[in-house]
Steps between C-alpha positions, in 0.01 A plus 500: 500500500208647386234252418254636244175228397444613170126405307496477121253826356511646864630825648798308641662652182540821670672367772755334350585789286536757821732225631714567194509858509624490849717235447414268752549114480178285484401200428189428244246197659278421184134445489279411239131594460214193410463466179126466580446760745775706475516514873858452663608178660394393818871501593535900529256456803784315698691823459212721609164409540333736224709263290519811259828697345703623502658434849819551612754286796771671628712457807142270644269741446220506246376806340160511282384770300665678202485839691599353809785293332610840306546721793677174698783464231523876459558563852719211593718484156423842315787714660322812434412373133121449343327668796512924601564568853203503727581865569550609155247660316477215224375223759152613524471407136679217528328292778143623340594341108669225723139382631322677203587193273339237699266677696337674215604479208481110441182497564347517190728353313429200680155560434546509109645204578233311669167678413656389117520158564063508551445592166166683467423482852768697536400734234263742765821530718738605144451923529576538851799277465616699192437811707729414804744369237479837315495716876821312632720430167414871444615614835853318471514598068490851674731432777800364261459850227862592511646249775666209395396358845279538744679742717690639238801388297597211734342194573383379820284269685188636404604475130571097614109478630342678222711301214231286492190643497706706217557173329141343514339861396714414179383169457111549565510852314786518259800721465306796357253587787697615720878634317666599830428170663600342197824716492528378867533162446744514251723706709439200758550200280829609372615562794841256561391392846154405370617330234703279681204428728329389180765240420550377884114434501388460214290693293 
């Protein structure tokens, strides 16, 4: 069985809810942030020695990565589902939003993030953040006019990886900004499967 170690306010979330829209059986392994430091337990290092999440075990081996934990569950338990054929003409958009999420787009989100928690000596850093926030939340706002999903009408893996940079764009810039993102995430957090991730895991 699929052994999923899943980190509270991590993007182990998305993994649990792909594993429910394929269907797959998985276990959840829990792990709890410091209070203090909000780092995660020292434990999650005995799994992989990042110690970081989310991380998956299945049949002894151990993937890291979202993207790299995506494509493994598509390929080995999609049948066809969440993921265009390589040959299709889809695919080249796919595998690019795939590794657009984390590659790119996180980025400054996770600088808002930091460069925030310096106060005003963060403040000279503030307009270049806000512009990469405004160039890449722009970008996908564009990307979902008249799609319900990424690709089109039907989700797939790259909707999984970019569900939460869609979710923390929310959070840091409210649900006005940006309405197709915010559209976006509704369509994603009502979905059944993700819901039921939500009350497997917590939420």
């Amino acid at each position: 069985m699929i052994e999923v170690h899943h980190l509270n306010g991590s993007r182990s979330r998305r993994i649990t809810w792909l594993l429910e829209e394929l269907g797959a059986e998985y276990q959840i392994v829990m792990h709890q942030r410091d209070k203090v430091t909000s780092l995660a337990p020292p434990e999650l290092k005995s799994i992989h020695p990042l110690g970081k999440a989310p991380v998956i075990r299945d049949n002894g081996a151990v993937i890291f990565e979202s993207g790299a934990i995506v494509e493994y569950l598509i390929r080995r338990y999609g049948k066809g589902r969440l993921a265009p054929p390589p040959e299709s003409a889809d695919y080249n958009r796919y595998i690019q939003f795939l590794h657009y999420a984390e590659g790119s787009a996180m980025l400054p989100l996770m600088l808002k993030l930091y460069v925030g928690r310096l106060g005003e000596a963060g403040a000279p850093l503030q307009p270049r953040i806000q512009s990469e926030l405004d160039n890449h939340l722009g970008f996908l706002n564009a990307e979902l006019a008249n799609r319900h999903y990424i690709l089109g009408n039907e989700l797939s893996g790259a909707d999984i990886q970019l569900s939460f940079v869609a979710q923390t764009a929310l959070r840091f810039l409210g649900r006005d900004a940006f309405p197709n993102l915010t559209a976006y995430v509704d369509r994603i957090e009502t979905r059944p499967a993700y819901q039921r991730a939500i009350t497997r895991g917590g939420a």
